[in-house]
C-alpha positions in Angstrom: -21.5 19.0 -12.9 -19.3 20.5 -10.5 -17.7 18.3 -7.9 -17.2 19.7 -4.0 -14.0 20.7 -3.2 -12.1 18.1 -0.6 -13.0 18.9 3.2 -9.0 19.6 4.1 -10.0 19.5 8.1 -11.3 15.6 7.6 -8.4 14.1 5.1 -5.4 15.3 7.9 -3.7 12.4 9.1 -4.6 9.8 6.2 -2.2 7.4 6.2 -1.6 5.5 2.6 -2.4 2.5 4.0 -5.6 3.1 4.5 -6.1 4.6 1.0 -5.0 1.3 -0.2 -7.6 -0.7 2.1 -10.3 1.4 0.8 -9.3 1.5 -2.8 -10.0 -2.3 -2.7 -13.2 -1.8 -0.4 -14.1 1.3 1.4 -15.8 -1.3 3.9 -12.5 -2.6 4.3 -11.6 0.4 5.9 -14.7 1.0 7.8 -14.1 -2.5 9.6 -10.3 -2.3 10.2 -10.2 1.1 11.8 -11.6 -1.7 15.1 -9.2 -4.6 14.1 -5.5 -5.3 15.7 -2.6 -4.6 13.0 -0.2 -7.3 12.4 2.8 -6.3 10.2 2.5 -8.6 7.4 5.8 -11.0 7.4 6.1 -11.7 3.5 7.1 -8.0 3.5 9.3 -7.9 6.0 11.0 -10.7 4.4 10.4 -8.6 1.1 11.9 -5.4 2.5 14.9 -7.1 4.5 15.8 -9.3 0.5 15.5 -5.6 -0.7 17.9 -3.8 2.0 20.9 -6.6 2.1 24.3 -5.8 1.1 25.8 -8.2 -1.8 27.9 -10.0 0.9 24.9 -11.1 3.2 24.2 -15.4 3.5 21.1 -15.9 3.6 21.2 -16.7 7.3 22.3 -13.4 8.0 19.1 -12.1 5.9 16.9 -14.5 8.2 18.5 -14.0 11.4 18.1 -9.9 11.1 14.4 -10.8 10.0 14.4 -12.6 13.4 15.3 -9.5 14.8 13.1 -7.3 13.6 10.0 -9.0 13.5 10.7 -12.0 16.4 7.3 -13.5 16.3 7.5 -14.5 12.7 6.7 -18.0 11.5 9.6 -20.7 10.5 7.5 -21.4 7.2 8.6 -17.5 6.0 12.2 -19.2 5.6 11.1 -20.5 2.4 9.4 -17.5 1.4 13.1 -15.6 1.9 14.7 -18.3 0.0 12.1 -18.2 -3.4 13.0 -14.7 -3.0 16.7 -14.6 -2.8 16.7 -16.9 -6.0 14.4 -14.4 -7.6 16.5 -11.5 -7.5 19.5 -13.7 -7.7 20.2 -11.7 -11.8 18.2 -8.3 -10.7 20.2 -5.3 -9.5 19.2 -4.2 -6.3 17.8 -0.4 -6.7 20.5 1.3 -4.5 19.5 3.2 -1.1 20.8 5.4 1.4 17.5 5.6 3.9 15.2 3.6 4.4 11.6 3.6 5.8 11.5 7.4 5.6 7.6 9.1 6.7 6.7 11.8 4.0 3.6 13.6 4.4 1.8 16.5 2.5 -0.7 18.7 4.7 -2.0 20.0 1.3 -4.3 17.1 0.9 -3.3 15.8 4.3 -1.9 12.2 4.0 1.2 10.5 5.1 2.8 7.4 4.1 6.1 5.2 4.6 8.8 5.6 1.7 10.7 2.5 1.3 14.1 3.3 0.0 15.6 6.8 -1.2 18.8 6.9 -2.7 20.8 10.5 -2.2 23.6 9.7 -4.8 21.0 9.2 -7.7 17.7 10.7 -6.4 15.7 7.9 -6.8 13.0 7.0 -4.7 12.0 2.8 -4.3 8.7 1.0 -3.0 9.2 -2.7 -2.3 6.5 -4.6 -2.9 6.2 -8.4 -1.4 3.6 -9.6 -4.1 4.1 -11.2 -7.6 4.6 -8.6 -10.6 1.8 -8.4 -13.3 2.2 -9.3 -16.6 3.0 -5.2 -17.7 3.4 -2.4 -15.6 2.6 -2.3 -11.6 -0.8 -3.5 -10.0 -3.4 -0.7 -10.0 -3.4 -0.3 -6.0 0.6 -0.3 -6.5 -0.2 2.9 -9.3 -2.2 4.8 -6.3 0.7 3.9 -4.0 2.7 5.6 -6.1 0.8 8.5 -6.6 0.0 9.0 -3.3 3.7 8.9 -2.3 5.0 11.3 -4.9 2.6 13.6 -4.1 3.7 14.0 -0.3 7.8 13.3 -1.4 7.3 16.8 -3.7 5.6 18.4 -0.7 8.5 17.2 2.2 11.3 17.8 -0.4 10.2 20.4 -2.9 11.2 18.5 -5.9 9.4 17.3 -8.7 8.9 13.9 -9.5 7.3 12.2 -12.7 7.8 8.5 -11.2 9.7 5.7 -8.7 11.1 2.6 -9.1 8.7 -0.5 -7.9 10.7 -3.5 -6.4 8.4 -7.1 -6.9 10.8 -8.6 -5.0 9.0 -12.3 -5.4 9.1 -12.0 -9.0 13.3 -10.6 -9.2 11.5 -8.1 -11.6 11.9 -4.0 -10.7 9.9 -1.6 -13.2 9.7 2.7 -13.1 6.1 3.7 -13.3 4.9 7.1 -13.7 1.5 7.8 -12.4 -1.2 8.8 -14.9 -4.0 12.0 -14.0 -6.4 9.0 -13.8 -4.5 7.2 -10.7 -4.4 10.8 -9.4 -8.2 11.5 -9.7 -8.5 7.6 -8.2 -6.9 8.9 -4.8 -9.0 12.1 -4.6 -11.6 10.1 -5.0 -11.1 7.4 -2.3 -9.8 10.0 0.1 -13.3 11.7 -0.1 -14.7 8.3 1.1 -12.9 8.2 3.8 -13.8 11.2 4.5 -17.5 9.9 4.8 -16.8 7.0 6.5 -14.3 9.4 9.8 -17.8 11.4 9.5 -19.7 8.4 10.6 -21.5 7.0 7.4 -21.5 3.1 6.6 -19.9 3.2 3.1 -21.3 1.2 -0.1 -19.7 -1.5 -2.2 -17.7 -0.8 -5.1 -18.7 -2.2 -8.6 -16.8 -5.4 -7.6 -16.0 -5.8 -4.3 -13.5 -8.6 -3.5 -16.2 -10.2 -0.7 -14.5 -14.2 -1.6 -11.1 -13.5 -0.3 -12.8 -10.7 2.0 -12.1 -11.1 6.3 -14.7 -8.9 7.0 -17.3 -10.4 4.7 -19.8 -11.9 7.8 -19.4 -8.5 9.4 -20.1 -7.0 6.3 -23.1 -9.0 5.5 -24.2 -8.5 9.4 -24.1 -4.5 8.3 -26.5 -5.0 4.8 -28.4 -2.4 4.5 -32.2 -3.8 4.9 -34.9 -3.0 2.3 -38.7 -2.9 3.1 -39.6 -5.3 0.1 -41.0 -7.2 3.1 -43.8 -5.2 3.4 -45.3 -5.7 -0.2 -45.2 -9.2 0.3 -48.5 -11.3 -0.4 
């Protein structure tokens, strides 16, 4: 069977983010495109823990959090503190940017790079959840493809992996992405692709409806059978 080639006109301006919502539930997607965004505050605890110099106190950590996201709650103060004594024995990956945009017009998606490092080459994403048991989380493995795919296109060099920073857990792995979490992206930007064209998308295999915000919306949207009319 052959499969139809991407519509190149419909993927531009994907950001990664929205890959990532629709890799869990293209529905997701579909519903936040109307939501407000919030910047989550566990990662901008994550990513501040990430940036420090050696020297910094933690209230010089929390008071340029402050700074950079003022409306954030007190309770995050803990959060930085489980942190800081989780990477307490972990080298921090070094950096010489930060939050650097990278895009590739080829398949037409743009992302967010967290740390790049000119002295070594290396390229970091900071993650604020929990590491798995082995390698990354699968939606960390399409983040990664995904952002190797437009580093390669904005700096003409050829990557094999990054370093991914679970800041919560002090633990810092290199993952390569496989042709499978490659294929995975294709395939999720194609449903986006439906969804910008108007159509209501389906739910994955396992959709993750208990921990789900949308889910009452969602349920609102059900598609509606006409079993009703062979009813006795």
């Amino acid at each position: 069977m052959t499969e139809n080639k991407p519509d190149m006109n419909i993927m531009s301006n994907i950001a990664i983010s929205s890959i990532i919502r629709a890799y869990h539930c293209p529905r997701q997607y579909y519903f936040h495109k109307e939501s407000n965004f919030k910047p989550s505050e566990s990662y901008t605890v994550c990513k501040q823990v990430s940036c420090a110099y050696p020297d910094h106190t933690e209230e010089e950590i929390w008071n340029m959090i402050i700074l950079i996201q003022p409306d954030i709650s007190p309770d995050a103060r803990s959060f930085l503190s489980s942190c800081i004594c989780a990477m307490t024995h972990t080298p921090i990956r070094p950096w010489t940017e930060t939050d650097i945009t990278v895009k590739s017009d080829k398949v037409g998606i743009y992302g967010l790079l967290d740390k790049y490092d000119a002295l070594s080459g290396e390229y970091t994403l900071t993650r604020c959840t929990t590491a798995p048991k082995n390698g990354c989380w699968p939606d960390d493995a399409i983040r990664t493809a995904a952002l190797l795919i437009c580093i390669e296109e904005t700096s003409a060099k050829r990557l094999k992996g990054m370093y991914i920073e679970y800041i919560p857990s002090g633990i810092i792995r290199y993952y390569e992405p496989t042709p499978k979490d490659r294929r995975r992206l294709i395939q999720i930007i194609r449903q986006i692709q439906d969804v910008n064209r108007g159509l209501f998308p389906s739910k994955p295999l396992h959709p993750p409806c208990d921990s789900c915000k949308y889910y009452e919306k969602c349920e609102k949207n059900k598609p509606k059978t006409l079993s009703f009319l062979f009813k006795k």
